[in-house]
C-alpha positions in Angstrom: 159.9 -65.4 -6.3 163.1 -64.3 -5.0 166.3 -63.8 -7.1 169.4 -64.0 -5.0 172.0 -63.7 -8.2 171.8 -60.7 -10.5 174.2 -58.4 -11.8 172.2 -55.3 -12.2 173.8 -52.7 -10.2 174.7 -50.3 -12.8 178.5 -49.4 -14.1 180.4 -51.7 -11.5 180.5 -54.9 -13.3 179.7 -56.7 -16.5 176.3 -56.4 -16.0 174.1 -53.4 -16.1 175.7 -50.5 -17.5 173.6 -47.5 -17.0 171.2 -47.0 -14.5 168.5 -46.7 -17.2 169.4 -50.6 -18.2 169.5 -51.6 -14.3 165.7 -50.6 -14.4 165.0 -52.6 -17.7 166.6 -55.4 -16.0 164.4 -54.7 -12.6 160.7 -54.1 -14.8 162.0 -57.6 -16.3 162.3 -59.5 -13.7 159.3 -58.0 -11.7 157.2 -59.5 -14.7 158.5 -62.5 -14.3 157.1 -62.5 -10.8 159.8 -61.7 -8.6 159.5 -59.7 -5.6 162.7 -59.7 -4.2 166.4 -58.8 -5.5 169.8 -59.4 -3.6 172.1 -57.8 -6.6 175.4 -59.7 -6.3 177.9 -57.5 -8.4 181.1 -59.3 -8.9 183.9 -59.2 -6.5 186.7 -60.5 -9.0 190.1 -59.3 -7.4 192.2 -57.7 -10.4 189.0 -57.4 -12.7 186.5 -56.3 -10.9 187.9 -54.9 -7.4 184.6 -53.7 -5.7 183.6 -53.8 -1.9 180.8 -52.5 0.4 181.0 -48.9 -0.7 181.0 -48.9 -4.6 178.0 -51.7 -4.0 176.4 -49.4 -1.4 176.6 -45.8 -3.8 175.6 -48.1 -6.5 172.7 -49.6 -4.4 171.4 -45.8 -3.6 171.2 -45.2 -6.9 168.5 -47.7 -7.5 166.9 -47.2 -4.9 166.5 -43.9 -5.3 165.4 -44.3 -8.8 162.9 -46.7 -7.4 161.4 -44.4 -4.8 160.1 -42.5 -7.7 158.7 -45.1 -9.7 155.6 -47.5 -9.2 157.4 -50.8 -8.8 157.4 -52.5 -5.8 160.1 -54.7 -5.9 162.7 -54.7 -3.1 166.2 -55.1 -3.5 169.5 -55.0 -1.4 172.6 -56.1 -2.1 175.7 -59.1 -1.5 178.6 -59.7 -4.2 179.5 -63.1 -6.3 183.1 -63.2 -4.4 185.8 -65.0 -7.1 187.4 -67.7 -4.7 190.8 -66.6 -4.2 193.5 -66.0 -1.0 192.7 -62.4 -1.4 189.4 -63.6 1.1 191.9 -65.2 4.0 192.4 -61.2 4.4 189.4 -59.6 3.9 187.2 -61.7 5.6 188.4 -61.2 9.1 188.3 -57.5 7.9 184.4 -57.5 7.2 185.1 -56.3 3.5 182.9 -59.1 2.4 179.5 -58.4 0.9 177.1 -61.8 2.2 174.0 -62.7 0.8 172.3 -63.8 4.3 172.1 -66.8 6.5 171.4 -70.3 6.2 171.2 -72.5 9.5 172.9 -69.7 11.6 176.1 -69.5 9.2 176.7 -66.4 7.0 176.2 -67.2 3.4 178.8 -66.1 0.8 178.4 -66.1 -3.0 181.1 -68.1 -4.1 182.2 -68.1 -7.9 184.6 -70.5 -9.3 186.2 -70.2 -12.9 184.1 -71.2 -15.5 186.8 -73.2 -16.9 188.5 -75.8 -13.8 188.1 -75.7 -10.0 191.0 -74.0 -8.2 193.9 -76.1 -6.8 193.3 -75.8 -2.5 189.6 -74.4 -3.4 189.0 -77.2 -0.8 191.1 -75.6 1.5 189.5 -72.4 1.1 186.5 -73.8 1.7 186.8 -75.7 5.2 188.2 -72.2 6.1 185.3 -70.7 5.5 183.5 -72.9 7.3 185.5 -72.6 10.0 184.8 -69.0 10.1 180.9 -70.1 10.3 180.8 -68.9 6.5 178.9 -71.5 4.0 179.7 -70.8 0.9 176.8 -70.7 -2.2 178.7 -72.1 -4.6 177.4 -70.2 -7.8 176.8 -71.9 -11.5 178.4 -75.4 -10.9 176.6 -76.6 -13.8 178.5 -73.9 -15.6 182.1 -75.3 -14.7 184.0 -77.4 -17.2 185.9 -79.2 -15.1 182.6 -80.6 -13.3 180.7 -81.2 -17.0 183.8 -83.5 -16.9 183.7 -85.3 -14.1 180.7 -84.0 -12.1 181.4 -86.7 -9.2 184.1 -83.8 -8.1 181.2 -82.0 -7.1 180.9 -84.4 -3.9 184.0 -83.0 -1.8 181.7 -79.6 -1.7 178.4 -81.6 -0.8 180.3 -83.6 1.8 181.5 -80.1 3.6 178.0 -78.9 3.6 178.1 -76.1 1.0 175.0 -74.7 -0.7 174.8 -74.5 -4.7 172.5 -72.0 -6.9 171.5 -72.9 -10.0 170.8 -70.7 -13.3 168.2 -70.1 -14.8 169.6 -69.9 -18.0 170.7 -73.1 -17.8 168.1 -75.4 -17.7 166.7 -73.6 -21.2 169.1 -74.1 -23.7 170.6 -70.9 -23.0 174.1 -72.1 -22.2 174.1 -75.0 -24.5 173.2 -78.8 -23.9 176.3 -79.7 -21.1 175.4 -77.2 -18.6 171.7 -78.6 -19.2 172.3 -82.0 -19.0 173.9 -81.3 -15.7 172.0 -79.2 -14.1 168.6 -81.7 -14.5 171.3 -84.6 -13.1 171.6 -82.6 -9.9 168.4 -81.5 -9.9 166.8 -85.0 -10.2 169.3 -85.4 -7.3 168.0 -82.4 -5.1 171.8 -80.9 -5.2 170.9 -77.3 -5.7 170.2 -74.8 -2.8 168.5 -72.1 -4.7 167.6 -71.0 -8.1 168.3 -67.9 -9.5 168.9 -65.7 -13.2 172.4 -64.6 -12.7 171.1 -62.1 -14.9 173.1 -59.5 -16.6 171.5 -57.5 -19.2 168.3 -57.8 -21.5 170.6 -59.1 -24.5 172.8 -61.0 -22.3 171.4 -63.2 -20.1 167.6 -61.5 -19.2 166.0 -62.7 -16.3 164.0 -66.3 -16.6 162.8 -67.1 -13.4 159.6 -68.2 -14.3 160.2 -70.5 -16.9 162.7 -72.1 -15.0 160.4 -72.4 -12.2 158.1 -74.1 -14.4 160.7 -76.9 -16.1 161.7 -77.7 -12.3 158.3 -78.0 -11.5 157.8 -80.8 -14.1 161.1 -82.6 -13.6 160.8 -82.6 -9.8 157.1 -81.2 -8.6 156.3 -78.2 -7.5 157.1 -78.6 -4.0 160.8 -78.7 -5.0 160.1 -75.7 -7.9 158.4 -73.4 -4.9 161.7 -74.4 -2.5 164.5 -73.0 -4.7 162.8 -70.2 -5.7 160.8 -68.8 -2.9 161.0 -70.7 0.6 164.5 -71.6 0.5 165.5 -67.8 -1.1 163.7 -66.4 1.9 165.2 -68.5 4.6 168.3 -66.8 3.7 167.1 -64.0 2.8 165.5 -62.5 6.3 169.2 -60.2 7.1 168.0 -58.1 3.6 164.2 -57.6 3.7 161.2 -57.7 6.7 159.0 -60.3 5.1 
């Protein structure tokens, strides 16, 4: 499998603090039968104000500390961009991070509030697109405003974004709403990808692989292999030589 949404670059978000817990995190998730990482540290403008160089030195670290070790899992790195007008600038300035292409557009990790979906975030959106960005709208099983009225999800579809799903959410991990939503959308072949979003061993481990498994049982393995492998690696091919 391939996990395109992980926060365990160490000491730069809320995810793995120490390097020593960005390994945990990596022997985790290797178990669990992934090969490939794409660590997507937050880009939250005001809370977490990272770019390409505190990814990259962060990046070095783990790879260094992989050289030296036995696993051989590879990993690169993108960011989980917070939508916001701070991206009209930086954009055009090639300070964002992307997590790969997708039918010749550049893929961005996009990350709404948990709690509403932005006024104008449909604004922000066609702009991106008409940049030849797609955005990958992250966790939109997670958002409040769509365990509400999940219909609002349709604008996004229409434009021709991507969605990735969490793990954690179709195992009980996140409570019964973002569930029940996420095996709606499934059933409805919404999502783009799968991946853990995982942030530390106590909060939010990897799951891949049971994940994989309840997808393969609500919508066949075909489906279960397509968000978590083929798909992954379609967009994938700008990080790793597979």
């Amino acid at each position: 499998m391939i996990d395109l949404h992980c926060h365990v670059l160490p000491g730069i978000d809320d995810g793995a603090r120490t390097l020593a817990d960005s390994m945990l995190l990596i022997d985790a998730a290797v178990q669990q039968g992934i090969t490939h990482i794409v660590a997507t540290p937050h880009i939250h403008f005001g809370t977490f104000d990272n770019n390409k160089l505190t990814i990259a030195n962060a990046l070095g670290e783990i790879k260094h500390a992989l050289s030296n070790s036995l696993s051989k899992v590879q990993i690169s790195a993108a960011a989980e961009v917070r939508i916001g007008t701070e991206m009209l600038t930086l954009l055009p300035q090639n300070k964002l991070p992307f997590l790969g292409e997708y039918q010749g557009k550049k893929v961005l990790l996009l990350e709404m509030p948990h709690s509403h979906i932005p006024a104008g975030a449909d604004k922000l959106v066609k702009w991106l697109l008409n940049n030849d960005v797609v955005p990958m709208i992250a966790h939109p099983e997670r958002n409040r405003e769509l365990q509400q009225h999940p219909e609002k999800i349709n604008q996004f579809v229409k434009m021709g974004c991507l969605f990735q799903l969490t793990a954690a959410s179709l195992l009980d991990d996140m409570g019964d709403k973002p569930k029940q939503l996420a095996e709606h959308w499934l059933q409805d072949k919404l999502f783009t990808i799968v991946a853990s979003d995982s942030h530390s061993m106590h909060r939010r481990p990897p799951k891949m692989a049971e994940a994989r498994e309840r997808i393969a049982v609500l919508c066949g393995d075909e489906y279960a292999q397509k968000l978590t492998y083929n798909t992954p690696k379609a967009i994938a091919h700008t990080h790793f030589s597979f």
